[in-house]
C-alpha positions as CSV (number, residue, x, y, z in Angstrom):
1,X,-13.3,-34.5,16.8
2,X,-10.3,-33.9,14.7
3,X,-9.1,-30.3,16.4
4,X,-6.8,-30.3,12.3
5,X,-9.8,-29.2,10.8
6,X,-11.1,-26.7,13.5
7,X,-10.5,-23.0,12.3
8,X,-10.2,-19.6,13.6
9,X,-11.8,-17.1,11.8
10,X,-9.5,-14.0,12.4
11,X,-11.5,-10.6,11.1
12,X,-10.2,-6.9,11.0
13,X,-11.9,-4.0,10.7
14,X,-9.6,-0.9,10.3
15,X,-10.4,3.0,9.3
16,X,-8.1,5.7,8.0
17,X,-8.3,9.5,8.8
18,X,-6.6,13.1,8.4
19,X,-6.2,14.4,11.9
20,X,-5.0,18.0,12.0
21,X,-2.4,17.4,9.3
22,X,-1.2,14.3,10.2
23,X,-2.2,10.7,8.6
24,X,-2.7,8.0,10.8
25,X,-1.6,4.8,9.4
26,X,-4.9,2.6,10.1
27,X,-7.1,2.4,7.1
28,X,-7.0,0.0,4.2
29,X,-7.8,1.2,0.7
30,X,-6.9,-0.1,-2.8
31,X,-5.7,2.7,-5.0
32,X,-7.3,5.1,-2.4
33,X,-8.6,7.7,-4.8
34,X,-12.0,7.2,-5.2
35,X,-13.9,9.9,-7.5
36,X,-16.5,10.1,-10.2
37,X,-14.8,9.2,-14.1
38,X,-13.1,12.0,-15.9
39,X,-11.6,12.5,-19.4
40,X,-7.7,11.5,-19.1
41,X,-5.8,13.2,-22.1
42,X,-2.8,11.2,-23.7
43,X,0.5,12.8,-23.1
44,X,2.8,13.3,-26.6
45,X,6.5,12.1,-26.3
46,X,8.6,14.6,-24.1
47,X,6.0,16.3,-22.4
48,X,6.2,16.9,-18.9
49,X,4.2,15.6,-16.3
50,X,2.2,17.8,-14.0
51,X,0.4,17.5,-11.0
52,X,-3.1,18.3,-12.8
53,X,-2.2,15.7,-15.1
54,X,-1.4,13.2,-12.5
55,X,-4.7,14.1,-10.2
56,X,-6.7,14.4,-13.4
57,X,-5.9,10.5,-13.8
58,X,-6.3,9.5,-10.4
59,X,-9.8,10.5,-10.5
60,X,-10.4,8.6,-13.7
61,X,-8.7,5.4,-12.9
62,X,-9.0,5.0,-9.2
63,X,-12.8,5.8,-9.4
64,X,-15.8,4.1,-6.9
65,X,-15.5,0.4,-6.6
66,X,-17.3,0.2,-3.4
67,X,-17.6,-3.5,-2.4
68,X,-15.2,-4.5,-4.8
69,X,-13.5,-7.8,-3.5
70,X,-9.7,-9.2,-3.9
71,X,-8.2,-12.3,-3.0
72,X,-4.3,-11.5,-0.9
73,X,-1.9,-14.0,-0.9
74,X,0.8,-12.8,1.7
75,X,4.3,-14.0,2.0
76,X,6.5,-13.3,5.1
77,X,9.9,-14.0,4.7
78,X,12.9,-13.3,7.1
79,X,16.9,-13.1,6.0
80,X,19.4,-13.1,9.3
81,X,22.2,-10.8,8.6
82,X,24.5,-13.8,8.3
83,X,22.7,-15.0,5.2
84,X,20.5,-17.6,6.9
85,X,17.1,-17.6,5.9
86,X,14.1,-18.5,8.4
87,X,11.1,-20.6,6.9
88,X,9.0,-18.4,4.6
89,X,5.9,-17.7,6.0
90,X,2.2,-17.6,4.0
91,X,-1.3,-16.7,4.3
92,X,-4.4,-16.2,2.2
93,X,-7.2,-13.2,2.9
94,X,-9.7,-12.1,1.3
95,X,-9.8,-7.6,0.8
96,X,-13.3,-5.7,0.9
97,X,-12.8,-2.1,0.2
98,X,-15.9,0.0,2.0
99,X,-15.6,3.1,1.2
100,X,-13.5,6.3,0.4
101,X,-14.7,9.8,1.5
102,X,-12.5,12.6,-0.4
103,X,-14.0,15.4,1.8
104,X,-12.8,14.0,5.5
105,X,-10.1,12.2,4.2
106,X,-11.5,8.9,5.7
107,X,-11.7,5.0,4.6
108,X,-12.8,1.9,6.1
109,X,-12.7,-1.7,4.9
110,X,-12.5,-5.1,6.1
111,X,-9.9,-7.7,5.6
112,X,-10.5,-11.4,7.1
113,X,-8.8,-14.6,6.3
114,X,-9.0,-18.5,7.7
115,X,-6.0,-19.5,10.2
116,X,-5.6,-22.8,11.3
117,X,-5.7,-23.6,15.2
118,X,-2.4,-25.0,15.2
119,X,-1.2,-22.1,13.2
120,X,-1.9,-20.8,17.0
121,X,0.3,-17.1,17.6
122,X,2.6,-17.5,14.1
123,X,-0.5,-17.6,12.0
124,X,-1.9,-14.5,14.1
125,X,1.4,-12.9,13.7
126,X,1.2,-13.0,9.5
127,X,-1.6,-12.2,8.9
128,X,-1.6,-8.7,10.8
129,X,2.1,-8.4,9.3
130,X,-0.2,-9.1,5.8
131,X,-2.2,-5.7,7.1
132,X,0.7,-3.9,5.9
133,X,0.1,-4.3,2.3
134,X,-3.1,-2.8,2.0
135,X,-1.9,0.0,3.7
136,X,0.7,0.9,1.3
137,X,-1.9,0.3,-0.9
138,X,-3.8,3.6,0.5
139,X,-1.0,5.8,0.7
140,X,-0.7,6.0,-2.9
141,X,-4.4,7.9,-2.8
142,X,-2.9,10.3,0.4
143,X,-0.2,11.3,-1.2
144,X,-2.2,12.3,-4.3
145,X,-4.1,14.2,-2.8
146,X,-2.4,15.8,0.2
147,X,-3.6,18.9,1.8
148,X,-1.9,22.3,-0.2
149,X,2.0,22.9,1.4
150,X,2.1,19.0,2.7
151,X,4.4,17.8,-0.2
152,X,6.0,19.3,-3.2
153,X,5.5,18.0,-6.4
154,X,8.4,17.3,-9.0
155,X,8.1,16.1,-12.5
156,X,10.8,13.3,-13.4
157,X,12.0,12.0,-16.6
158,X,9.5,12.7,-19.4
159,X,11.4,10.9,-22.4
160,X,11.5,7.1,-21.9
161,X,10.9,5.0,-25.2
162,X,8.4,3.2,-22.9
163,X,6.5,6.0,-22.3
164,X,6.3,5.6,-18.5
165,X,6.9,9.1,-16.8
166,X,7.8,9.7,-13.2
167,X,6.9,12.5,-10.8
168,X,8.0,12.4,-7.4
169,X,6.2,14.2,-3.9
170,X,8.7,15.4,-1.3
171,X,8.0,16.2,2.2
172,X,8.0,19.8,2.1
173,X,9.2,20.0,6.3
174,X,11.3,17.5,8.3
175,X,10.1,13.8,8.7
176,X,9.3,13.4,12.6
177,X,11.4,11.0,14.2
178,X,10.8,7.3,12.9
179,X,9.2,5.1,15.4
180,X,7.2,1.8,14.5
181,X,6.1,1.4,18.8
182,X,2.0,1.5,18.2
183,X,2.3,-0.1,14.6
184,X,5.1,-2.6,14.9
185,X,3.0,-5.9,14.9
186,X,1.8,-4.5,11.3
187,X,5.4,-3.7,10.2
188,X,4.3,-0.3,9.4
189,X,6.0,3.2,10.7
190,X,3.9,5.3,12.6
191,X,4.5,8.1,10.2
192,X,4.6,7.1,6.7
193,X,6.7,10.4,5.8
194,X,9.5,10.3,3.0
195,X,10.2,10.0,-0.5
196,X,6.9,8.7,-2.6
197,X,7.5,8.2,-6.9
198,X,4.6,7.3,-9.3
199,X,5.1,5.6,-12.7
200,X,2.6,6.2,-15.0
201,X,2.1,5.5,-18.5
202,X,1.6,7.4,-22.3
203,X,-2.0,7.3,-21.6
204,X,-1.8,8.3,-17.8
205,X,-2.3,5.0,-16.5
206,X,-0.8,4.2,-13.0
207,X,1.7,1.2,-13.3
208,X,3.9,1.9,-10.7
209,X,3.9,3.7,-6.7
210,X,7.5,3.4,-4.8
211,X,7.9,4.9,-1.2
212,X,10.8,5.4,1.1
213,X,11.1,6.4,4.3
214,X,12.9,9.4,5.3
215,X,14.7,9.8,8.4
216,X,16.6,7.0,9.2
217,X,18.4,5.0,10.4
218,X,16.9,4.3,13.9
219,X,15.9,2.2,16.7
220,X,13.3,-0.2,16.2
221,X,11.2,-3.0,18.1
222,X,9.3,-5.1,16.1
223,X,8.9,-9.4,16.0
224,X,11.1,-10.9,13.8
225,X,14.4,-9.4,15.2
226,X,13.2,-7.5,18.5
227,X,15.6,-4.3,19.7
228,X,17.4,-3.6,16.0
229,X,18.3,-0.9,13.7
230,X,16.1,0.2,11.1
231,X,18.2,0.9,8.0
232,X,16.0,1.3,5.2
233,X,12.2,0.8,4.5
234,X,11.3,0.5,0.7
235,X,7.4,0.1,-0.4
236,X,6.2,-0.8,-3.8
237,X,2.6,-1.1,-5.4
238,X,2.2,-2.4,-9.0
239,X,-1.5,-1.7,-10.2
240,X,-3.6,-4.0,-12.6
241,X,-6.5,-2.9,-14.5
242,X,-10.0,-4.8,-13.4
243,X,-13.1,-5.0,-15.5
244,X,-16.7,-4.0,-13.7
245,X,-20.5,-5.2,-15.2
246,X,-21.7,-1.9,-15.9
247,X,-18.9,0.1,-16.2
248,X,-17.3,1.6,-19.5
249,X,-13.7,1.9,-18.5
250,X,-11.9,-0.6,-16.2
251,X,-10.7,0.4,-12.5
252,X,-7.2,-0.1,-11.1
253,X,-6.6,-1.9,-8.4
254,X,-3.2,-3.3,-6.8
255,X,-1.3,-6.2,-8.6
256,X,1.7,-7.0,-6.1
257,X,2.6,-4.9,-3.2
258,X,6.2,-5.1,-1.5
259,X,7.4,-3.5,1.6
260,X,11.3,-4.5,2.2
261,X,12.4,-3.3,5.9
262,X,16.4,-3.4,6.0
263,X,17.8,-3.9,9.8
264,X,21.1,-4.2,11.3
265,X,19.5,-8.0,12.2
266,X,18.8,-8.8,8.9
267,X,16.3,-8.2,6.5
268,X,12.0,-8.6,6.0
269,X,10.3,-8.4,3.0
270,X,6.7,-8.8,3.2
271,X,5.3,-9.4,-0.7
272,X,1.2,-9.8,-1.6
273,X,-0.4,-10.9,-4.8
274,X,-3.7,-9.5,-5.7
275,X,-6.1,-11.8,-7.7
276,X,-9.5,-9.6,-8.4
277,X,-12.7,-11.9,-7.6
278,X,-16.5,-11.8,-8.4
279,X,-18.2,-8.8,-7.9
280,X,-21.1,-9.4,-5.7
281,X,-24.5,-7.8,-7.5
C-alpha cells in the first residue's frame, strides 16, 4: 500500500457564545449577523452614517444562509525579523456555517479539510492556524451587535467620491490584558477587544471590516516564534456578494480575510480566499 495516498481526515467542530459580557473566541460564523431581510435605504452624498443605518444593513445583507458552504484556501506565511522568510505554508478546507441565534448570542459550524499523512504535525499545525480566519469572520456580526454600553459607536468620513463611509466601535472600558495562552495554536487573542472599522458602501453594502487589537505590546507564546513580543495584531475581512436559488437579493459572505500578527521575532500573516460553492437542496 502506498502510505502517499493515505489521508487524514482532520474535522472541527467549534461554537461561539456571550458569557456574562464577555465573548469567547470559539465559534465560526461568516458575516455573523444572521436576521430575516429588511429594506436598506441609499445614503445621499455627505450624509452621515449611523448606527441604525449600519444595523439596519446588517440584517439585510448578512441574513439566514444556514448550510451555506465555502471553499478556504489558507496561506501561512512566516517573516524572521532579519528579513528571512520560512517556506509559505498552504491548506484547502471546506466552511459549513450551522447556525446563528441573535437571542443567546450563540453559533456553531463545522470546518474540515484533507491533510496528508506525511504532512504529519505541520499540516495539523495550519490548518487550526487556518481556524483563525473564520473567526474574524464572526466578530464582524459581535461587534454589530454588542450588548448596550459594550462599545461606542463613531461615524467616520462621510464624503469620499467612492461612496464608501466608515464608522468605527470603540471599547467603551479598558482592554484586559492581552494574552493568546488558551488560543495560541489558532493565532487568535483570548480577548478580541480593540479598535473594529466597517467600510460600507452608497447603498449600505459591507465591503470592508478592519480590527486591531488594543493593549499592547506584550508577551506572547505561540508556534512559529515561541516566547516573543506581540507588537501589533491587524485583522481584515473583505465581503463578496453570493447568489442563493430562491432568494431575491444576494447574501454576503467573506472574500479574503487577513490577520497580520507583528512580533519582536518577526512577523505572521495568515491570509484565506473564499470561493462560494453549490448550495446543497
Amino acid at each position: 500500500m502506498n502510505t502517499k495516498t493515505l489521508p487524514a481526515r482532520i474535522r472541527l467542530r467549534v461554537y461561539a457564545r456571550r458569557m456574562k459580557k464577555e465573548i469567547v473566541s470559539l465559534g465560526l460564523c461568516f458575516a455573523c449577523a444572521i436576521f430575516s431581510s429588511v429594506g436598506v435605504s441609499v445614503q445621499q452624498p455627505g450624509e452621515k452614517l449611523t448606527l441604525e443605518q449600519l444595523t439596519t444593513a446588517a440584517q439585510h445583507y448578512f441574513r439566514d444562509n444556514a448550510e451555506f458552504p465555502l471553499l478556504q484556501k489558507t496561506t501561512f506565511a512566516v517573516v524572521e525579523a532579519n528579513g528571512h522568510a520560512r517556506k509559505v505554508r498552504s491548506i484547502s478546507a471546506e466552511y459549513i456555517f450551522a447556525g446563528y441565534n441573535r437571542g443567546t448570542k450563540t453559533a456553531s459550524g463545522r470546518i474540515h479539510g484533507n491533510v496528508s499523512i506525511w504532512q504529519g504535525m505541520n499540516g495539523t499545525k495550519t490548518f487550526k492556524a487556518a481556524t483563525s480566519s473564520v473567526m474574524w469572520s464572526m466578530d464582524a456580526g459581535q461587534k454589530l451587535f454588542a450588548e448596550p454600553g459594550e462599545l461606542v459607536f463613531e461615524a467616520g468620513e462621510t464624503g469620499k467620491a467612492d461612496g464608501v463611509r466608515t464608522a468605527k466601535f470603540i471599547p467603551a472600558k479598558p482592554c484586559p490584558t492581552v494574552t493568546m495562552k488558551d488560543h495560541g495554536v489558532w493565532y487568535m487573542p483570548e480577548h478580541r477587544c480593540g479598535l473594529s472599522e466597517f467600510q460600507v458602501g452608497g447603498d449600505l453594502s459591507f465591503q470592508k471590516y478592519t480590527f486591531d487589537l488594543s493593549g499592547l505590546p506584550a508577551p506572547i507564546d505561540i508556534d512559529a516564534f515561541g516566547a516573543c513580543i506581540l507588537q501589533r495584531y491587524h485583522a481584515e475581512v473583505e465581503f463578496q456578494s453570493v447568489e442563493v436559488a430562491g432568494e431575491k437579493e444576494p447574501f454576503l459572505v467573506p472574500r479574503l480575510v487577513t490577520a497580520t500578527i507583528e512580533t519582536n521575532k518577526g512577523k505572521i500573516v495568515i491570509a484565506s480566499v473564499y470561493e462560494a460553492k453549490a448550495r446543497a437542496n
